[in-house]
DSSP file (Angstrom, degrees, kcal/mol; ACC not computed):
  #  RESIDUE AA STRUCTURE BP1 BP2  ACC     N-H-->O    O-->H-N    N-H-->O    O-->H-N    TCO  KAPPA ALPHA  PHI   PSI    X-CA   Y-CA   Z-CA
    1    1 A X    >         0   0    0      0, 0.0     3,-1.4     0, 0.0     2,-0.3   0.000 360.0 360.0 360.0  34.8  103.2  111.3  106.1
    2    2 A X  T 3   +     0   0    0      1,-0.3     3,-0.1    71,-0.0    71,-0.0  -0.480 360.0  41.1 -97.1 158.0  100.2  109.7  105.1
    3    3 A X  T 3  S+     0   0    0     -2,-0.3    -1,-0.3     1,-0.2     3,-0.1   0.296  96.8 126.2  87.4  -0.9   96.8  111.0  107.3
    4    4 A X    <   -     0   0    0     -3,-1.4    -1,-0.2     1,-0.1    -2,-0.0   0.077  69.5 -67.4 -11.4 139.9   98.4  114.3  106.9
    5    5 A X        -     0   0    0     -3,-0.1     2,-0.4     1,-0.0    -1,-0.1  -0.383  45.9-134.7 -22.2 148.7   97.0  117.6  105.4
    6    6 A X        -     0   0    0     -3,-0.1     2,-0.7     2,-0.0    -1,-0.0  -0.988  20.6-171.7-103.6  96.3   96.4  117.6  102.4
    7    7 A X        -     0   0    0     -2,-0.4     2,-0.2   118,-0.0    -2,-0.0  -0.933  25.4-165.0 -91.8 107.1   97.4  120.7   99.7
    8    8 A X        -     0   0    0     -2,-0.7     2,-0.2   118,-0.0    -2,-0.0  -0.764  19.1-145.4 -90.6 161.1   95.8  120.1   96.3
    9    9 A X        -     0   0    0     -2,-0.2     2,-0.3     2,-0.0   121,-0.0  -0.839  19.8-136.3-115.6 156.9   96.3  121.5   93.0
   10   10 A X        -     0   0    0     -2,-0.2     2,-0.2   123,-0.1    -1,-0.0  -0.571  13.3-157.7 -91.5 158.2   93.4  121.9   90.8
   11   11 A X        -     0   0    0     -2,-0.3    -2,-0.0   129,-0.0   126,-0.0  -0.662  18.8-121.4-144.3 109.5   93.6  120.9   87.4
   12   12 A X  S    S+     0   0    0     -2,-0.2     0, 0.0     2,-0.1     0, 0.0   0.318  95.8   9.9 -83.1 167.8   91.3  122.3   84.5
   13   13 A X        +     0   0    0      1,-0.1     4,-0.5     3,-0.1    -1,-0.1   0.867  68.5 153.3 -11.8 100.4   89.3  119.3   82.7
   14   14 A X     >  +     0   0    0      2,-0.2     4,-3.4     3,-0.1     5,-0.2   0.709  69.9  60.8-100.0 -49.0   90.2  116.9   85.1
   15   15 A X  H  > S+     0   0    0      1,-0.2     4,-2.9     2,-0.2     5,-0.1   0.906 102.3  51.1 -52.9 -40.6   86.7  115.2   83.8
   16   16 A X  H  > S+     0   0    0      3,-0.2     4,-2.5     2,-0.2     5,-0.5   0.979 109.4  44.1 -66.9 -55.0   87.8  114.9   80.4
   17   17 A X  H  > S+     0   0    0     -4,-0.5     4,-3.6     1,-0.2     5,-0.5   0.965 115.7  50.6 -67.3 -42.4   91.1  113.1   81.0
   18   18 A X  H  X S+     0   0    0     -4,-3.4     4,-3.1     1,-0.2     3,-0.4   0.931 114.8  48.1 -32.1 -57.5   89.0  110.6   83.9
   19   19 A X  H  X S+     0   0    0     -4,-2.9     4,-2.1     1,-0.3     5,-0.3   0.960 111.8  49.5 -60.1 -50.6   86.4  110.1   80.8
   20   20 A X  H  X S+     0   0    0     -4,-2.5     4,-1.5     1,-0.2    -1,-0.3   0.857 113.1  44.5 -54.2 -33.3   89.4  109.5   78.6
   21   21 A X  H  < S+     0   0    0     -4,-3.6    -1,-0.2    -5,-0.5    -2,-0.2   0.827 110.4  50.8 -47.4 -42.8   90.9  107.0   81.0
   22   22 A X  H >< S+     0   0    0     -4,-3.1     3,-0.8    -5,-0.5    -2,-0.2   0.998 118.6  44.7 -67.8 -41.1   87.7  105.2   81.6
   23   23 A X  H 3< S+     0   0    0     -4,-2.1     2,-0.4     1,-0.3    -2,-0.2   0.888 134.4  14.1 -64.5 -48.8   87.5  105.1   77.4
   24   24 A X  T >X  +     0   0    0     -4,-1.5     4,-2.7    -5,-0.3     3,-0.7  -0.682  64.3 167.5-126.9  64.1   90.4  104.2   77.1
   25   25 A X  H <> S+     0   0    0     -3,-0.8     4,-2.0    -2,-0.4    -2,-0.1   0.908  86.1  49.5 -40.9 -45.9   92.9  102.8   80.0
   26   26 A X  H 34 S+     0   0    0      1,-0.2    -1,-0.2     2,-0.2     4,-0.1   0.308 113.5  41.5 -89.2  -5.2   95.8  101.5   77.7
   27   27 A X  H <4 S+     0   0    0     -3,-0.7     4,-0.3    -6,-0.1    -1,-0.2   0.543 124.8  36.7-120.3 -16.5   96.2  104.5   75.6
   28   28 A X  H >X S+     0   0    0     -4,-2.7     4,-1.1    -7,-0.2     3,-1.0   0.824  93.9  75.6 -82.0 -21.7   95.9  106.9   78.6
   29   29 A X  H 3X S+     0   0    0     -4,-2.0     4,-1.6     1,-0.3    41,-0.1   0.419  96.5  43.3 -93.2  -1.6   97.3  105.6   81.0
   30   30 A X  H 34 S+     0   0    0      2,-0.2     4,-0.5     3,-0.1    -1,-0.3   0.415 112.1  53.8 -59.5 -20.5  101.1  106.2   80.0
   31   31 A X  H <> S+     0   0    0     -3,-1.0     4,-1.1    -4,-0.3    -2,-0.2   0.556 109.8  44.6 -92.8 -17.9  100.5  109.3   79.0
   32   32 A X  H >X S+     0   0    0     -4,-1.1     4,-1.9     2,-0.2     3,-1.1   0.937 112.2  58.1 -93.9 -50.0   98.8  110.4   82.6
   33   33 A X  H 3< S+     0   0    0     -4,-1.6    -1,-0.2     1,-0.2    -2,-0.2   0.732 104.1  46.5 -48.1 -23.3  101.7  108.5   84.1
   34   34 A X  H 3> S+     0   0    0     -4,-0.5     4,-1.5     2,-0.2     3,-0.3   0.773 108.9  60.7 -58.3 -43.6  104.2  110.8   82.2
   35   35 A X  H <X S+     0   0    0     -4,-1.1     4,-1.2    -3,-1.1    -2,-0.2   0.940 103.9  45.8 -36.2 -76.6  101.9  113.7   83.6
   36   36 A X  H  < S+     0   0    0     -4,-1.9    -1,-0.2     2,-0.3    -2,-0.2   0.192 110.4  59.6 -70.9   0.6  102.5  112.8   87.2
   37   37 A X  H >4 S+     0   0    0     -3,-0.3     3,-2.7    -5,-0.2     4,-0.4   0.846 111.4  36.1 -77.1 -69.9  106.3  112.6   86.4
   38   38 A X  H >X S+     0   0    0     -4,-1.5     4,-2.1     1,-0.4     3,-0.7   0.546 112.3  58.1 -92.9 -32.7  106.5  115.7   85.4
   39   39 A X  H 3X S+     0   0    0     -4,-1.2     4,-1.7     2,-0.3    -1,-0.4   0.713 109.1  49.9 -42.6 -47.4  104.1  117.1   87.9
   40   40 A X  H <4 S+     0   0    0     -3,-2.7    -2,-0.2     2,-0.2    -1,-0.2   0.639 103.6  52.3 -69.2 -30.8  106.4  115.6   90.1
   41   41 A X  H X> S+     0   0    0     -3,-0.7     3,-2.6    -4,-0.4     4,-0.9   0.952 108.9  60.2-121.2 -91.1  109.8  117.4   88.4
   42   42 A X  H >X S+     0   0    0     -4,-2.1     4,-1.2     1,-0.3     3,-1.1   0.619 109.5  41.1 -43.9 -88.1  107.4  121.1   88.9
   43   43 A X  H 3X S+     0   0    0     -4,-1.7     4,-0.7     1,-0.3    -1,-0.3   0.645 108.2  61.0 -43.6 -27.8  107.3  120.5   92.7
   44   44 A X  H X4 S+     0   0    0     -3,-2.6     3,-2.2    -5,-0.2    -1,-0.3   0.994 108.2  46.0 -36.9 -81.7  110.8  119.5   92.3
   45   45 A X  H << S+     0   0    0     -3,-1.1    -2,-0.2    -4,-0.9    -1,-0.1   0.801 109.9  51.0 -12.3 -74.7  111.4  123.0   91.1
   46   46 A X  H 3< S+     0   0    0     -4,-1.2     2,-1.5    -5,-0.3    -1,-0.3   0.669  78.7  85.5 -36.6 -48.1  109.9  124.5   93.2
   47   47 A X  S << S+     0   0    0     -3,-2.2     2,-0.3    -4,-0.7    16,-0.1  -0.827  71.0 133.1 -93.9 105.4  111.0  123.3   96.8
   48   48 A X  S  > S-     0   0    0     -2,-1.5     4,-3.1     0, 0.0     3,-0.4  -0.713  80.9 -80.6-126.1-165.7  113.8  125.7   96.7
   49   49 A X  T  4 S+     0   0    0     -2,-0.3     5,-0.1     2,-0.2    -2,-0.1   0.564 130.1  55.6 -79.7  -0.5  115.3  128.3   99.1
   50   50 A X  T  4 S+     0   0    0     -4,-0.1    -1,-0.2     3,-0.1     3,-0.1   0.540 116.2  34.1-108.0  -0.3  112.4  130.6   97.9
   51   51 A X  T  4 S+     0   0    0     -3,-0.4    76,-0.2     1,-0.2     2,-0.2   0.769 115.9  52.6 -96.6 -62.2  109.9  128.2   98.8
   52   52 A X  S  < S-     0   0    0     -4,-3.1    -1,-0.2    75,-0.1     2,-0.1  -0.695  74.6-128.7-135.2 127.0  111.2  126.5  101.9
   53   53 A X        +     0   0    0     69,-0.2     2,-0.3    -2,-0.2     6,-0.2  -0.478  47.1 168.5 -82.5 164.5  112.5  128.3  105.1
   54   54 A X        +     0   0    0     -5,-0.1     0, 0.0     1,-0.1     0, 0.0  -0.951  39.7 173.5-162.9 169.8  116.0  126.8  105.8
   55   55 A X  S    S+     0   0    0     -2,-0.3    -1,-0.1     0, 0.0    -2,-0.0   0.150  98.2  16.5-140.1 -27.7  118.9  127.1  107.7
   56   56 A X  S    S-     0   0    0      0, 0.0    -2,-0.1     0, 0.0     0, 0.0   0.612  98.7-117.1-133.1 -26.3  121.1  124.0  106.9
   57   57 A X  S >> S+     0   0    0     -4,-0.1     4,-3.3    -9,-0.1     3,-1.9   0.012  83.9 123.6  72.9  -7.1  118.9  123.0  103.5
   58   58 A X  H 3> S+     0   0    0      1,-0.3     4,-1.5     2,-0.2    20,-0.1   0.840  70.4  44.1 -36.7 -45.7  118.1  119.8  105.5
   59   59 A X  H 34 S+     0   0    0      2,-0.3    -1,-0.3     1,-0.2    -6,-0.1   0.413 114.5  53.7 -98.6  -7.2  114.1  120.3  105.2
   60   60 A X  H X4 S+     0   0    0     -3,-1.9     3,-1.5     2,-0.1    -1,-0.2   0.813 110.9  41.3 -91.6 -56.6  114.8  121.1  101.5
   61   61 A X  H 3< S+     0   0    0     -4,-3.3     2,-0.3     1,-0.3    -2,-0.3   0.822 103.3  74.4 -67.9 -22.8  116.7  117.8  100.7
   62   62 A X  T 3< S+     0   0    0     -4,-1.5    15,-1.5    -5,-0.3    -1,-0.3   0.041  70.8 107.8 -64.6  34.2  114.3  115.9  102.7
   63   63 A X  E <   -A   76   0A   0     -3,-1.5     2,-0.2    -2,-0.3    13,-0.2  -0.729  44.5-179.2 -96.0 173.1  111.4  115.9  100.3
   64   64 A X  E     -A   75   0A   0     11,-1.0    11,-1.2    -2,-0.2    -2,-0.0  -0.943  20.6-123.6-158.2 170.3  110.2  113.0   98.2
   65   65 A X        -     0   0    0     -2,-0.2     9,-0.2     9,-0.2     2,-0.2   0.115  15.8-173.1 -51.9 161.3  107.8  111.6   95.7
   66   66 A X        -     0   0    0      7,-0.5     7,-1.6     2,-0.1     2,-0.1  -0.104  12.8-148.9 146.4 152.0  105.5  108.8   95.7
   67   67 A X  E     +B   72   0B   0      5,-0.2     2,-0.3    -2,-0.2     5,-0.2   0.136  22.2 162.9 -96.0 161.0  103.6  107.5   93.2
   68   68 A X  E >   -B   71   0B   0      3,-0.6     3,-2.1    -2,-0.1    -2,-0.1  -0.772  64.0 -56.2-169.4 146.6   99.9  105.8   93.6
   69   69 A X  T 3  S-     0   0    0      1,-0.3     3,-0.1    -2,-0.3     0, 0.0  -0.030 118.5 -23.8 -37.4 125.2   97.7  105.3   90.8
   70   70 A X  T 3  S+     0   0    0    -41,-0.1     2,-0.3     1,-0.1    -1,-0.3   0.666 121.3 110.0  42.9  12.4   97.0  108.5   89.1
   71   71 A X  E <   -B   68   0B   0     -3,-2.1    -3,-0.6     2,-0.0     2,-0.5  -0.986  50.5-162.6-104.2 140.8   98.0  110.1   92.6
   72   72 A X  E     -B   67   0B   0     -2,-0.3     2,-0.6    -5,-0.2    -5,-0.2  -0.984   3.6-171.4-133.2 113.1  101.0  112.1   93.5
   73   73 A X        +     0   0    0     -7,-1.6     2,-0.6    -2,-0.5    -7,-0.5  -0.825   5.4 177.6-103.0 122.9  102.4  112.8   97.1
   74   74 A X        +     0   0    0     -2,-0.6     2,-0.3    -9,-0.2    -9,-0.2  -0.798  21.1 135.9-130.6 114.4  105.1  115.1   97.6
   75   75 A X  E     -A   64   0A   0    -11,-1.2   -11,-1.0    -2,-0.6    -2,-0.0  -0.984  50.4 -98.2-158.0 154.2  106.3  115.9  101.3
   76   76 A X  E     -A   63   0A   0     -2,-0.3   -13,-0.3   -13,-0.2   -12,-0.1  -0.244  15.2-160.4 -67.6 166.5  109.3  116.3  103.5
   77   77 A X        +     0   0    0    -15,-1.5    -1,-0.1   -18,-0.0   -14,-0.1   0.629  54.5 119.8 -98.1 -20.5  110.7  113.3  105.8
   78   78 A X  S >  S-     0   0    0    -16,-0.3     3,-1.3     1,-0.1     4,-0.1  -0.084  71.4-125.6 -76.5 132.9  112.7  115.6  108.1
   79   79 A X  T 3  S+     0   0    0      1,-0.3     3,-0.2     2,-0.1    -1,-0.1   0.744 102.7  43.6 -44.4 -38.5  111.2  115.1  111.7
   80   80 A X  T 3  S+     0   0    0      1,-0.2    -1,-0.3     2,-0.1     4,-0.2  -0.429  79.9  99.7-109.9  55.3  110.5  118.6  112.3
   81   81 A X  S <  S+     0   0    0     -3,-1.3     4,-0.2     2,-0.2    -5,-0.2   0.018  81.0  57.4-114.1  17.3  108.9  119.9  109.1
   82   82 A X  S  > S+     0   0    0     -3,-0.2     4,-3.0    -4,-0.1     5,-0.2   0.596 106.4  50.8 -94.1 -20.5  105.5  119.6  110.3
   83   83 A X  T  4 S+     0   0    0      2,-0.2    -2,-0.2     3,-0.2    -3,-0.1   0.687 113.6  46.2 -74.2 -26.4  106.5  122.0  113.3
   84   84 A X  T  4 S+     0   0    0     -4,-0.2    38,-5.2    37,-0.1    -1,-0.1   0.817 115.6  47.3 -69.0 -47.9  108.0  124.5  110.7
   85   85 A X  T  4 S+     0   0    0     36,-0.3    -2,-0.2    -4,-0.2    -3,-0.1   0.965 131.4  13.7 -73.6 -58.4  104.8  124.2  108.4
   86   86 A X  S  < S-     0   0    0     -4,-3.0    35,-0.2     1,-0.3    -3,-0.2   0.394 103.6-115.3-124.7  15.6  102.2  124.7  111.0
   87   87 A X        -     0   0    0     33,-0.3    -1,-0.3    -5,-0.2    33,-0.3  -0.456  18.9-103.8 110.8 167.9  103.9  126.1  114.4
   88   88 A X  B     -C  119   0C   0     31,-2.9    31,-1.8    -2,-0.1     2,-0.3  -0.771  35.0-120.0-134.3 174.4  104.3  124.8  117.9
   89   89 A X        -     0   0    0     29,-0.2    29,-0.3    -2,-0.2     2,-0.1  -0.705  36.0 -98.8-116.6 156.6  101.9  126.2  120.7
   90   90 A X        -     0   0    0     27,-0.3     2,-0.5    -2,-0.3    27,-0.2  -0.267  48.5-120.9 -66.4 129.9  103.6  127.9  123.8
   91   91 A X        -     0   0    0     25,-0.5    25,-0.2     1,-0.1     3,-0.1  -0.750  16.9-112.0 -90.1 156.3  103.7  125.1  126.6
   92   92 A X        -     0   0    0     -2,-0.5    -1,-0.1     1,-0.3     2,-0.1   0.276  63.2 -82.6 -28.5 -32.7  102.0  125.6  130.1
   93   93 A X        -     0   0    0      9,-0.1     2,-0.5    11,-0.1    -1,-0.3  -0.252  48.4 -69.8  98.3 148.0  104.8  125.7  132.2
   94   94 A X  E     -D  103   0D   0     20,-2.1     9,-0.6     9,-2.0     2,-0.4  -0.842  53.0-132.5 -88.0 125.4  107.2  123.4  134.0
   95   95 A X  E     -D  102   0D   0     -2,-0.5     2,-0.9     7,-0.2     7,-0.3  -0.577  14.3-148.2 -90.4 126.8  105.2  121.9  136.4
   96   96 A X    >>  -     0   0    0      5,-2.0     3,-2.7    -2,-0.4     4,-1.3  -0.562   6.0-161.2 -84.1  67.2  107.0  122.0  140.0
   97   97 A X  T 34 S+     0   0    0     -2,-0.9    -1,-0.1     1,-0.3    -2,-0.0   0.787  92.9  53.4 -32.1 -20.2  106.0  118.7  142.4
   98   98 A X  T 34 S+     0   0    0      1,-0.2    -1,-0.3     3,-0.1    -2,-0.0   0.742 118.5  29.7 -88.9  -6.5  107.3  120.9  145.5
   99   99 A X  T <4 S-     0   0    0     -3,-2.7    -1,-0.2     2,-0.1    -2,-0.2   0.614  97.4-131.6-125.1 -39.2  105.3  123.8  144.9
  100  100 A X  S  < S+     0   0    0     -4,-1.3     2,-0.3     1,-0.3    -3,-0.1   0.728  71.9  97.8  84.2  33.2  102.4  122.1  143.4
  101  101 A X  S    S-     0   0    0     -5,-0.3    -5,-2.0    -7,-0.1     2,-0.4  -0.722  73.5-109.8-140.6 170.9  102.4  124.9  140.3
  102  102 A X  E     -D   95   0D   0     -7,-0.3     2,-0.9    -2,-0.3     3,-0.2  -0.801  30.6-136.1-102.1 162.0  103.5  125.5  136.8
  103  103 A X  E     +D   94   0D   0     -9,-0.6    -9,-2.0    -2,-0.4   -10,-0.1  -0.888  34.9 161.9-120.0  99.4  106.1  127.9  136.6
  104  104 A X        +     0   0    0     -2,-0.9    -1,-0.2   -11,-0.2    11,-0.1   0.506  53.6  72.7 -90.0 -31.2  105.4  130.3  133.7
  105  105 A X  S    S-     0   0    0     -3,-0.2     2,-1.0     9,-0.1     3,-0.1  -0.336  82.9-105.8 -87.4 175.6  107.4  132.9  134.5
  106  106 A X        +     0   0    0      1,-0.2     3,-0.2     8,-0.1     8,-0.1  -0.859  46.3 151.4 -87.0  99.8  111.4  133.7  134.5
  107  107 A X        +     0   0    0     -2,-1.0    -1,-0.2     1,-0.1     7,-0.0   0.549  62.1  42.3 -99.1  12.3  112.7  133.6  137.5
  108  108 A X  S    S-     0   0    0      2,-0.2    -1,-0.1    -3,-0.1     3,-0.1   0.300 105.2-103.5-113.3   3.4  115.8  132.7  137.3
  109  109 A X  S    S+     0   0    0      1,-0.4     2,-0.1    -3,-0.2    -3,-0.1   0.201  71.5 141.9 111.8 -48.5  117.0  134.3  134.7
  110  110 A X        -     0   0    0      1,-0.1    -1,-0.4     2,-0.0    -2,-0.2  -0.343  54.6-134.8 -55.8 120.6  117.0  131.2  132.2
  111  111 A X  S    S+     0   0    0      1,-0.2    -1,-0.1    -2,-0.1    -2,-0.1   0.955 105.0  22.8 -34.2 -68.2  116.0  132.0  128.7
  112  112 A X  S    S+     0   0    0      2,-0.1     2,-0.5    -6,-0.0    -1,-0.2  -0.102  87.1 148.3-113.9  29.1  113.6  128.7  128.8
  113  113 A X  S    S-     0   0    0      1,-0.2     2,-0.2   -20,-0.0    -4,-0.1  -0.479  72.9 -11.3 -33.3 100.4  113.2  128.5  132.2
  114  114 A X  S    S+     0   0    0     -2,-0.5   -20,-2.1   -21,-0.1     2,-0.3   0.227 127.3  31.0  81.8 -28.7  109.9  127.2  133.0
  115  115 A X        -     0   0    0    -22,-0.2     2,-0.2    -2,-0.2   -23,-0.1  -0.928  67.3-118.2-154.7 168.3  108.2  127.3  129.6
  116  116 A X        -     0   0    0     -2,-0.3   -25,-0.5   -25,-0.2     3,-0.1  -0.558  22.2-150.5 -98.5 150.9  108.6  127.1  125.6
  117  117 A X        -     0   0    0      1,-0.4   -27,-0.3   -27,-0.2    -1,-0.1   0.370  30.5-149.3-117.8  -9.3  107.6  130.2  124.4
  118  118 A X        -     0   0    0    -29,-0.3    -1,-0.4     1,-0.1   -29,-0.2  -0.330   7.1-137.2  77.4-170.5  106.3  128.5  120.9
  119  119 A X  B     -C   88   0C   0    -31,-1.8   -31,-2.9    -2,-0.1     2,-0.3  -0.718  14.7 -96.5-161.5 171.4  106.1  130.0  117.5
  120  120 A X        -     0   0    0    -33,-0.3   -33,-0.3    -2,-0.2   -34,-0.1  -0.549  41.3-107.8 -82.0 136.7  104.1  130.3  114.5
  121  121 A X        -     0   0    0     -2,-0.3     2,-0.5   -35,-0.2   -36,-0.3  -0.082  11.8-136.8 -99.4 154.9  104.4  128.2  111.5
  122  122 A X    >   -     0   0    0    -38,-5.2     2,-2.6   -35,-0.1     3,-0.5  -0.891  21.1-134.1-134.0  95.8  105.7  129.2  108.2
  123  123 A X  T 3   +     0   0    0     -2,-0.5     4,-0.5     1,-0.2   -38,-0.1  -0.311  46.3 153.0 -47.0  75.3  103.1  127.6  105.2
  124  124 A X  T 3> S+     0   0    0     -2,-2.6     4,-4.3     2,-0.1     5,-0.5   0.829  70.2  59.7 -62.2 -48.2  106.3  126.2  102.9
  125  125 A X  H <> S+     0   0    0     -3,-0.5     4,-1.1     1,-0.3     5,-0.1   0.880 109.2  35.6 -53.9 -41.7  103.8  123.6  101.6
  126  126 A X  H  > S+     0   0    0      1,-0.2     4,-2.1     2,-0.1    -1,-0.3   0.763 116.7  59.7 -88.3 -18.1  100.9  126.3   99.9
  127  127 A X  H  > S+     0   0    0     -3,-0.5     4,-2.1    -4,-0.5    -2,-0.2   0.881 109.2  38.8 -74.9 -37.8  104.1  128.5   99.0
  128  128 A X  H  < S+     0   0    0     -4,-4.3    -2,-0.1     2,-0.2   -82,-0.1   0.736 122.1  47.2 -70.3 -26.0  105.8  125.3   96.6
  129  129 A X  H >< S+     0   0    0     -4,-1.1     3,-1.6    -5,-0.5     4,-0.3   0.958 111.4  50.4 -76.4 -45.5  102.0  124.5   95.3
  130  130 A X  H >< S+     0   0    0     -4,-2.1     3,-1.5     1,-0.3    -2,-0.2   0.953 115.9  36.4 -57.9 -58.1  101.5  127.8   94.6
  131  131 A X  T 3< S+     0   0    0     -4,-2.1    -1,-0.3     1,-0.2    -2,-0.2   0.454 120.3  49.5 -70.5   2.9  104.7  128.5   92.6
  132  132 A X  T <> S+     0   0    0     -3,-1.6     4,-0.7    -4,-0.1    -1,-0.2   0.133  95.4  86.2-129.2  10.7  104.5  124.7   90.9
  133  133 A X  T <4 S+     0   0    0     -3,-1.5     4,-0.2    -4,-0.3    -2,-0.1   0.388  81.6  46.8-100.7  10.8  100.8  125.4   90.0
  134  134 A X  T  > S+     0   0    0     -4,-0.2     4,-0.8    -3,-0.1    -1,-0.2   0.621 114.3  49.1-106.4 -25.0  100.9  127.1   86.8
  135  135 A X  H  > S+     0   0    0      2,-0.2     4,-2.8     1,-0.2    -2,-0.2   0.764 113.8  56.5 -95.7 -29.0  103.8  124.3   85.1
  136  136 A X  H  X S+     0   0    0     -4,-0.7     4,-2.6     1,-0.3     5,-0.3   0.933 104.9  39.8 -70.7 -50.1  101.5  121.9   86.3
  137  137 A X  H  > S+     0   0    0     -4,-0.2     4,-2.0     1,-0.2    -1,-0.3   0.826 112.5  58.2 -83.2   0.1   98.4  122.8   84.8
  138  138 A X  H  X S+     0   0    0     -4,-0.8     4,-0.6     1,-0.2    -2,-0.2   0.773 107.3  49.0 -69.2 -40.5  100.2  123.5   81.8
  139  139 A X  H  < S+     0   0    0     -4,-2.8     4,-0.5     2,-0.2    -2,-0.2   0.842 112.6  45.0 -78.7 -19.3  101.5  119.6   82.0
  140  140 A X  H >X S+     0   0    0     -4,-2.6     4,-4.5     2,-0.2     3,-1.2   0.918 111.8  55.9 -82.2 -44.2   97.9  118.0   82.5
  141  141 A X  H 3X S+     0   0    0     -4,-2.0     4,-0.9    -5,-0.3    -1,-0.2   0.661 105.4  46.8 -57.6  -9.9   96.5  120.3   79.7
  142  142 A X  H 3X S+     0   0    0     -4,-0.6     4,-1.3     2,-0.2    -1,-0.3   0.519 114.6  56.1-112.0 -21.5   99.2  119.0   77.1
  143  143 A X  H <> S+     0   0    0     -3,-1.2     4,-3.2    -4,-0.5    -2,-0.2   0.804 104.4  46.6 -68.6 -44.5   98.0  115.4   78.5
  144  144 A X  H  X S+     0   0    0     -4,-4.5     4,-2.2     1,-0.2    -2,-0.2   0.974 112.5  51.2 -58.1 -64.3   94.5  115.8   77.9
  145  145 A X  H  X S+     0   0    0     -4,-0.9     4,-1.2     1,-0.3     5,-0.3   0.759 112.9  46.4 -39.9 -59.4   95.5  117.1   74.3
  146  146 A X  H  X S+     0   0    0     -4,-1.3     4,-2.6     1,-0.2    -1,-0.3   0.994 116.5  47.6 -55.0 -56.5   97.9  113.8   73.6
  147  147 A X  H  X S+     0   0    0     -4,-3.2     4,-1.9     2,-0.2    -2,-0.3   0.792 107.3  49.3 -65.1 -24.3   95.1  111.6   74.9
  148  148 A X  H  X S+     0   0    0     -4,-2.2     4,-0.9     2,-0.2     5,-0.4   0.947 113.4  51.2 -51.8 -83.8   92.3  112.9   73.1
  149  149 A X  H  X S+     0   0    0     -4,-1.2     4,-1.4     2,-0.3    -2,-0.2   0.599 110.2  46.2 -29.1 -37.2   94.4  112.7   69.7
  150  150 A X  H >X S+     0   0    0     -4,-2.6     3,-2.7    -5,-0.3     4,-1.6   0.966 112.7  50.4 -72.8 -66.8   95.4  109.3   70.2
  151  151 A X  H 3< S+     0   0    0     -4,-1.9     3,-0.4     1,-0.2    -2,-0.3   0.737 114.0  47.8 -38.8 -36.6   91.6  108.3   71.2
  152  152 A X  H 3< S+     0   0    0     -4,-0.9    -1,-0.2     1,-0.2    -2,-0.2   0.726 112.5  49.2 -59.2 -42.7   90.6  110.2   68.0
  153  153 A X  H <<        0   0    0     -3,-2.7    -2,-0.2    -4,-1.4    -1,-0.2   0.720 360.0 360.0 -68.9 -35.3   93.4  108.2   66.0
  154  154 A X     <        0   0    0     -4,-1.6    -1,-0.2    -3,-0.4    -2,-0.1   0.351 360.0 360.0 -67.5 360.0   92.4  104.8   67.3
């Protein structure tokens, strides 16, 4: 899903743990990977039935990680969970070669005769950040706190 949207979560002294990284790679940089596990485990959480519209649980069991330095992606695979997240638009009409026209209306009777009617998208994605964004900054803040001490210790 990469070139996606983007939903980020903020996270309070984000500049101190960089500065501790740069000071220190080899003593942060396990501890920030632990971070972004666990970070990972809150979204986890998260993508529930309270989160995530669902019908089958399909769009729930599709999510997954991945990992990049210090970055964390979490997103569905399911074909149509960008059409859930942000809508489809009402199509034009079925365009008729004999007639020369689009055909917008019903005339026949047919439910989806002649055009998709659309619908509006249901924001799963800001509802799972939002609910996984308090355990989160609670896990970076308990990271800074390990990595300072150990830089202090060293």
């Amino acid at each position: 899903m990469s070139g996606d949207i983007e939903f980020k979560i903020e996270i309070p002294n984000l500049d101190g743990l960089m500065n501790a990284f740069k000071q220190a790679p080899d003593i942060a940089k396990p501890t920030l990977d632990l971070a972004f596990l666990n970070a990972q485990v809150a979204l986890a959480n998260n993508t529930n039935q309270n989160t995530v519209p669902y019908r089958t649980t399909n769009l729930i069991k599709s999510f997954m990680p991945e990992f990049e330095p210090l970055t964390l992606k979490w997103f569905p695979t399911a074909k149509y969970a960008k059409a859930v997240e942000f809508g489809m638009p009402a199509s034009q009409g079925r365009y008729v070669p004999a007639i020369g026209k689009r055909l917008k209306n019903n005339l026949f009777g047919d439910k989806w005769f002649g055009s998709w009617p659309g619908f509006s998208g249901n924001p799963y994605m800001e509802r799972i950040v939002d609910a996984a964004q308090p355990r989160i900054t609670e896990i970076f803040a308990e990271a800074l706190q390990i990595i300072t001490d150990k830089i202090a210790n060293a």
